[in-house]
C-alpha positions as a Markdown table, in Angstrom:
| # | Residue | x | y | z |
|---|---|---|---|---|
| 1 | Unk | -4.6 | 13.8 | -8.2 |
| 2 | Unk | -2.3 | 14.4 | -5.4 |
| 3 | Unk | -2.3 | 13.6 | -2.0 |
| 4 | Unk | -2.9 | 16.5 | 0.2 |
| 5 | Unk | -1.1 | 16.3 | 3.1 |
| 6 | Unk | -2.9 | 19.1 | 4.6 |
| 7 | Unk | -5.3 | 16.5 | 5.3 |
| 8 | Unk | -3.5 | 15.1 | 7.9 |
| 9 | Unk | -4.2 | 16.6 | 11.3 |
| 10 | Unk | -1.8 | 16.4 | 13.7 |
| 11 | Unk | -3.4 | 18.7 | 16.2 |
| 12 | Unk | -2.9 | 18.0 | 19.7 |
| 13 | Unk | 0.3 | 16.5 | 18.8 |
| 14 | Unk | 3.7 | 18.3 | 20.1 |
| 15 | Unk | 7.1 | 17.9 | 18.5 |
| 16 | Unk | 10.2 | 17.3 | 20.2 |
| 17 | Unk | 11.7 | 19.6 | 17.8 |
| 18 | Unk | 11.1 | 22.2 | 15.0 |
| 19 | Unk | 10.9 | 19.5 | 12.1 |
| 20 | Unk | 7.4 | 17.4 | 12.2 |
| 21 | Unk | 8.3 | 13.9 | 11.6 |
| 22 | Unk | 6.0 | 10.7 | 9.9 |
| 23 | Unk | 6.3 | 7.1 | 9.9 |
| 24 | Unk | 5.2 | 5.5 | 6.8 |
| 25 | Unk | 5.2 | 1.5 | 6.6 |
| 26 | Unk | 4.6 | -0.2 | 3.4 |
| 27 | Unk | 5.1 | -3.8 | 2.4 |
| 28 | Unk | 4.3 | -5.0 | -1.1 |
| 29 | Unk | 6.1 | -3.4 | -4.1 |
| 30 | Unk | 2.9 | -1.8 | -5.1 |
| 31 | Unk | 2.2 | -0.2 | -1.9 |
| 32 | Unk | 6.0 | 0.9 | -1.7 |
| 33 | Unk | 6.3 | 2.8 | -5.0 |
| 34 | Unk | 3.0 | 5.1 | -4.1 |
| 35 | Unk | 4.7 | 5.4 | -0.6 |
| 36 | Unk | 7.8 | 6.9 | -2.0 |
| 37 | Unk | 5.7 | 9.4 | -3.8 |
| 38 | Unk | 3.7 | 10.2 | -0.4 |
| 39 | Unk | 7.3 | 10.5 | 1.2 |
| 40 | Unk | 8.4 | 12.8 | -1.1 |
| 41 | Unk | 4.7 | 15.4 | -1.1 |
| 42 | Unk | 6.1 | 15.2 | 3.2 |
| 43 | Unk | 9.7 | 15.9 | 2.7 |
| 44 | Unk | 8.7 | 18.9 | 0.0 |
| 45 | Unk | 6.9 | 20.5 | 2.8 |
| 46 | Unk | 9.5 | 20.0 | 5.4 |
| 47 | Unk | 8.6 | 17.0 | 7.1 |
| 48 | Unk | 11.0 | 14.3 | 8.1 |
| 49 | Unk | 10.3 | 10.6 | 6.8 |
| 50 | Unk | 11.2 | 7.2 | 8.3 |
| 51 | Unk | 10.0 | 3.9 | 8.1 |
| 52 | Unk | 9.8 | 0.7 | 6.3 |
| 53 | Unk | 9.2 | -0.1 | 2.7 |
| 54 | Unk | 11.6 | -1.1 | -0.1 |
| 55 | Unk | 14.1 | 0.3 | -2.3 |
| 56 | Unk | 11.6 | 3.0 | -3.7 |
| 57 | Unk | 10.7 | 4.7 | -0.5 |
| 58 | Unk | 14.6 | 4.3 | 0.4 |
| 59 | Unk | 15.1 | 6.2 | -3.0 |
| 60 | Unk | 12.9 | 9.2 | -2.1 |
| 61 | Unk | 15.0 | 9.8 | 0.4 |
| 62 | Unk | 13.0 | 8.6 | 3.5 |
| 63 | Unk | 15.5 | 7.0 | 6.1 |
| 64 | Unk | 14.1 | 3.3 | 5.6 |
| 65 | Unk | 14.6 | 1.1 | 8.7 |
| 66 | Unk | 14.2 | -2.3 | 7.1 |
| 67 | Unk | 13.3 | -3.5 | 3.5 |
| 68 | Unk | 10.3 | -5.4 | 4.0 |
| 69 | Unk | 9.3 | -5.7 | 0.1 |
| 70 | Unk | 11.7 | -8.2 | -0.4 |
| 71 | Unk | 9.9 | -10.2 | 2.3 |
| 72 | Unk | 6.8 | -9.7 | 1.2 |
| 73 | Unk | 4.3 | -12.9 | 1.3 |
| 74 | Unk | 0.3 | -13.4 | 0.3 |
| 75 | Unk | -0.8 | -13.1 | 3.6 |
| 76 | Unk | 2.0 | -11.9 | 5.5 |
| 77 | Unk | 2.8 | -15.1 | 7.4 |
| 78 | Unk | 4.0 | -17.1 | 3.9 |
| 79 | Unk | 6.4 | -18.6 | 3.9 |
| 80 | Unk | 6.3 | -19.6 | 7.7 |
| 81 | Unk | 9.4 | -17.8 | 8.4 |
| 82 | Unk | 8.9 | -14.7 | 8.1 |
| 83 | Unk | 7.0 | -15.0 | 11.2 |
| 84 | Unk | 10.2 | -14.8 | 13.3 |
| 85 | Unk | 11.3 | -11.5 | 11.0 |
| 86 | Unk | 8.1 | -9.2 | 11.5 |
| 87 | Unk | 7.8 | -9.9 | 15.2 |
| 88 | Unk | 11.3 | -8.8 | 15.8 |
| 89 | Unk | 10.4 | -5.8 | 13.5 |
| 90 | Unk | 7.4 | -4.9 | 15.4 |
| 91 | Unk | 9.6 | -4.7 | 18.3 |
| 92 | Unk | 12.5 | -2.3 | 16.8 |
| 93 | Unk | 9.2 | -0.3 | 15.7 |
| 94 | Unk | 8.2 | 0.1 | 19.5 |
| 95 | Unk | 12.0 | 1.1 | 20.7 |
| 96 | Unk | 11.6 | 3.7 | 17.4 |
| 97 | Unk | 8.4 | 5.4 | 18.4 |
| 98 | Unk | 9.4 | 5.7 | 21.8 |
| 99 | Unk | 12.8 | 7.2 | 20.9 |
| 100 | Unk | 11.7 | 9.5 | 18.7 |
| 101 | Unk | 8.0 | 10.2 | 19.0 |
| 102 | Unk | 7.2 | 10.8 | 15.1 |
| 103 | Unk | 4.2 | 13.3 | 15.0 |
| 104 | Unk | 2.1 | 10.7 | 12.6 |
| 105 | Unk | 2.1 | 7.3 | 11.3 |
| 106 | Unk | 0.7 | 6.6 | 7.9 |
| 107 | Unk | 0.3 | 3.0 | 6.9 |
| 108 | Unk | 0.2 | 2.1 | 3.8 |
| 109 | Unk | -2.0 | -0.8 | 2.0 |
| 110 | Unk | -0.4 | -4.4 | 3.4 |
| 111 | Unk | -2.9 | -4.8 | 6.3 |
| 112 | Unk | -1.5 | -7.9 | 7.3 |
| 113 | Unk | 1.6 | -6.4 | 9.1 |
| 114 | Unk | 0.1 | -3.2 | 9.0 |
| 115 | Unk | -2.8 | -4.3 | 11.2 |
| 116 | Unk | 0.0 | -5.1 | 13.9 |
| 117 | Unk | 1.1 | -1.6 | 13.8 |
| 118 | Unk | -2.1 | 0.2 | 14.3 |
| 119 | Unk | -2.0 | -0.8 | 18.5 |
| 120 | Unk | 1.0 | 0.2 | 18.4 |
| 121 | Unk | 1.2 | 4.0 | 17.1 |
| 122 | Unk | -2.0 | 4.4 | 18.8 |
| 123 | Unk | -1.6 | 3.6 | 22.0 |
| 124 | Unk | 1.4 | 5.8 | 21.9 |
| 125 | Unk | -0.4 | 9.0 | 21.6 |
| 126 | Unk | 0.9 | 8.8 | 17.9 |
| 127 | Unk | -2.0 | 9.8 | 15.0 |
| 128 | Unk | -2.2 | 6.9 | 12.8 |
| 129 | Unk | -3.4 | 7.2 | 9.4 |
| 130 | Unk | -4.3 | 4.8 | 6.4 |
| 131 | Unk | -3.7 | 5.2 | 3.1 |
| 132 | Unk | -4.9 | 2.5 | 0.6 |
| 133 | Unk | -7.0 | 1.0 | 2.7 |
| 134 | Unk | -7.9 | -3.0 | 2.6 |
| 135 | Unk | -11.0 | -3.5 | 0.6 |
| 136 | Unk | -13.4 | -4.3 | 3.5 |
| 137 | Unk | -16.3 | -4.3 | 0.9 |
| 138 | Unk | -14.8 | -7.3 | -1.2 |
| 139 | Unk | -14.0 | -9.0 | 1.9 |
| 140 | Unk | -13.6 | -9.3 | 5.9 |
| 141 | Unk | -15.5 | -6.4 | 6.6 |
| 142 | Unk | -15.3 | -6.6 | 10.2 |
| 143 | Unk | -11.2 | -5.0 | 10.0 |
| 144 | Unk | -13.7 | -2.0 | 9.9 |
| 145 | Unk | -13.8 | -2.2 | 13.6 |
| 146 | Unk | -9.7 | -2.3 | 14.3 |
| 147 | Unk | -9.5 | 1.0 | 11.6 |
| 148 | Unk | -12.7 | 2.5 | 14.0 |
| 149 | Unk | -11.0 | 2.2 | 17.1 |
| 150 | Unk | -7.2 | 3.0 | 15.9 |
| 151 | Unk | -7.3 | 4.7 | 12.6 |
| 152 | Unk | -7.9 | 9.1 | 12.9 |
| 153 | Unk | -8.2 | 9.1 | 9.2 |
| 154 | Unk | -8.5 | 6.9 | 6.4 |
| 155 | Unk | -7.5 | 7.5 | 2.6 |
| 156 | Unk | -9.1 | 5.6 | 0.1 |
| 157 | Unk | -8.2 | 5.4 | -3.6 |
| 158 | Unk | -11.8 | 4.6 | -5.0 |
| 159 | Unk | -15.0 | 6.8 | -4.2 |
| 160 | Unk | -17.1 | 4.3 | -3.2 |
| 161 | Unk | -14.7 | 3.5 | 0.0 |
| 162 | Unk | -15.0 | 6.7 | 1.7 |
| 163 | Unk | -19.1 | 6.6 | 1.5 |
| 164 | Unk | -18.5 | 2.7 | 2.9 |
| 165 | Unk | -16.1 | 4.7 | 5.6 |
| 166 | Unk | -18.5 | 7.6 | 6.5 |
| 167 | Unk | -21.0 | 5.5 | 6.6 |
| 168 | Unk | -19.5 | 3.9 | 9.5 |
| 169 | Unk | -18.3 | 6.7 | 11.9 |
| 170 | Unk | -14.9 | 6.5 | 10.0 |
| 171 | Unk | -13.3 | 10.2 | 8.6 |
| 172 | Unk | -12.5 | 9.5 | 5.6 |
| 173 | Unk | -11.0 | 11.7 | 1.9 |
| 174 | Unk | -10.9 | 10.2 | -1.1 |
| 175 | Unk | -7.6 | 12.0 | -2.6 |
| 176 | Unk | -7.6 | 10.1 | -6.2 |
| 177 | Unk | -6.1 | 6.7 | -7.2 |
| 178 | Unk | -2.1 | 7.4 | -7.2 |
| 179 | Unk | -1.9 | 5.4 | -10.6 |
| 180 | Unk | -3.8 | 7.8 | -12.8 |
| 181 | Unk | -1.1 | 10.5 | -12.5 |
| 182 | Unk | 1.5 | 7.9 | -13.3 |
| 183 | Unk | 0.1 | 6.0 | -16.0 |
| 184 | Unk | 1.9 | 7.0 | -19.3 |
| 185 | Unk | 0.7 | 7.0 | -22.5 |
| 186 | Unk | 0.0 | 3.4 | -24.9 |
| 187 | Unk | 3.0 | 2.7 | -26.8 |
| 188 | Unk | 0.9 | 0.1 | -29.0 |
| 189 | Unk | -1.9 | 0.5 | -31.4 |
| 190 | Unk | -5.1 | 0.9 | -29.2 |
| 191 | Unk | -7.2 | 0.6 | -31.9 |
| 192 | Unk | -6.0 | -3.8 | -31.4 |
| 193 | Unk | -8.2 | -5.0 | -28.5 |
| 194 | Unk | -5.9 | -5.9 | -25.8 |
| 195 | Unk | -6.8 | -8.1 | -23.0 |
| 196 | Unk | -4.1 | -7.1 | -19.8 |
| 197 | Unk | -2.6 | -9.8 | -17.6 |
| 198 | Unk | -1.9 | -8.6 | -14.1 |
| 199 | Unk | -0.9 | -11.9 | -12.1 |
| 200 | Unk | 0.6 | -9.9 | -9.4 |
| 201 | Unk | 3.5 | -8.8 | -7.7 |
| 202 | Unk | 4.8 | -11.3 | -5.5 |
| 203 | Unk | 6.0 | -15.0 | -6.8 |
| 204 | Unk | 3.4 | -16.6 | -4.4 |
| 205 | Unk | 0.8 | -14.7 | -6.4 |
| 206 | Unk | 2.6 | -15.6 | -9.8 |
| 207 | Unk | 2.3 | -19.5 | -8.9 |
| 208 | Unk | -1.0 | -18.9 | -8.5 |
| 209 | Unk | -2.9 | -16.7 | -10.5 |
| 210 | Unk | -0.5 | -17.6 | -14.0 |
| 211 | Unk | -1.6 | -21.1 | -14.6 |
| 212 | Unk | -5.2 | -20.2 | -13.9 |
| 213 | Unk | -4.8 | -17.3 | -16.8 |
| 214 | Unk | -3.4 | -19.3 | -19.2 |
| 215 | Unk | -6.4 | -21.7 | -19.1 |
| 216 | Unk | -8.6 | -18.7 | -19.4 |
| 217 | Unk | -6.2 | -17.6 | -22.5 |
| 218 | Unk | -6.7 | -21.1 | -24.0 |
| 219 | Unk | -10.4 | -20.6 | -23.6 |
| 220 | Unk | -10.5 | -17.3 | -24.9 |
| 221 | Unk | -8.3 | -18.0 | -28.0 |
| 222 | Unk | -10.5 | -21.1 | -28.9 |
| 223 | Unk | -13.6 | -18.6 | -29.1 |
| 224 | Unk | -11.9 | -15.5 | -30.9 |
| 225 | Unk | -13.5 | -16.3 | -33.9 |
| 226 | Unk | -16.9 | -15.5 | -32.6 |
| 227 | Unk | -15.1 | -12.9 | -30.1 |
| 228 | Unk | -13.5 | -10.8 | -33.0 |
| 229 | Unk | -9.7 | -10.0 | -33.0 |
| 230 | Unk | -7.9 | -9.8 | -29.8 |
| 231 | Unk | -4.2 | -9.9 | -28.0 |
| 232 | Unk | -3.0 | -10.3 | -24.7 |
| 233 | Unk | -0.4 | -8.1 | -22.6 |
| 234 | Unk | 1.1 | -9.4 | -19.6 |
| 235 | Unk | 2.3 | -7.4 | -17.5 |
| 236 | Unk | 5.3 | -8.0 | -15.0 |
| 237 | Unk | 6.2 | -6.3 | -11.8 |
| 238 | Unk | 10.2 | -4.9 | -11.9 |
| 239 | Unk | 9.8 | -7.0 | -8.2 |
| 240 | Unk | 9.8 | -10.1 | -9.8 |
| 241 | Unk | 13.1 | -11.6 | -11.1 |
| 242 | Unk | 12.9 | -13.8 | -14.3 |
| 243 | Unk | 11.2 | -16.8 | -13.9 |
């Protein structure tokens, strides 16, 4: 499925000039590739993008203010200094909104930084919506109450979310996960039982999740016997260099 920009209302919302304008912000590689494709479904209908992401939203042909991918940490403030970065960022993102007044904000995944940004567009006059939303039902559930009171819209990328939304006085579509239109076809015999590995996307997630999966491959592989036949696939994000 595609995502529908018709979906975003901007009503109530003038332009300075004939060409609607969005800010999209996106911070992990993940969250940067889907945000190029949601650049590119704006741009098709005549919108103008800016914002910040990585070197797939600056591919699409959105005017990218800084790459913040490469930055990316597990919870935004590792390492430590990438403190000092972000808070400079979130001012150059104040001086840009009140410059140029983009028409919407659409954040995407990253709630860490992103969280930061939903004051900001608001309080502007500036529709904010959230695409990829953080998974309040695994965990923190109370960010529910900053999306309430700053978020117009919310797009979630599992069904379940936007009853969980609803539910709770949020608007709320559920467009379709962005990876089953990208997803191509096995290139391995599927009829083998494979067993994926998907440590992550940053190398703070790699140090931590890989050692943990090996003992679990260990375990595993001691018991195929009883288990039947089985490989494993690990799967590595073009993010990460070679290590």
């Amino acid at each position: 499925m595609t995502f529908d920009i018709s979906k975003i209302n901007t009503a109530n919302v003038k332009c300075q000039d004939l060409t609607p304008s969005v800010f999209i912000s996106a911070g992990d590689f993940s969250g940067d590739v889907f945000a190029s494709r949601l650049a590119k479904t704006f741009m098709n209908a005549g919108w103008g993008v800016a914002g910040v992401g990585g070197a797939s939203l600056a591919a699409s042909g959105a005017d990218v203010m800084e790459d913040i991918v490469k930055r990316s940490a597990i919870g935004f403030i590792e390492p430590f200094q990438n403190i000092f970065f972000f808070h400079a960022l979130l001012g150059r993102i104040k001086r840009f909104c009140r410059r140029y007044r983009p028409d919407a904000a659409v954040m995407v995944d990253f709630w860490g930084f992103n969280s930061l940004l939903l004051p900001l567009f608001a309080k502007s006059g500036i529709p904010v919506f959230y695409y990829i939303c953080p998974q309040i039902w695994a965990s923190r559930f109370g960010r529910i109450k900053k999306i309430k009171k700053y978020v117009r819209k919310v797009f979630p990328v599992f069904p379940f979310e936007e009853k969980i939304y609803l539910e709770n006085g949020i608007k709320a579509f559920f467009p379709g996960h962005p990876l089953a239109s990208m997803l191509p076809e096995p290139a391995y015999n599927v009829d083998s039982p494979y067993i994926g590995l998907l440590p992550g996307s940053r190398s703070g997630e790699l140090k931590k999740h890989l050692p943990v999966m090996v003992k679990i491959i260990r375990m595993l592989s001691s018991a195929r016997c009883a288990a039947g036949n089985f490989r494993f696939k690990c799967f590595k994000a073009p993010s990460l260099g070679k290590e």
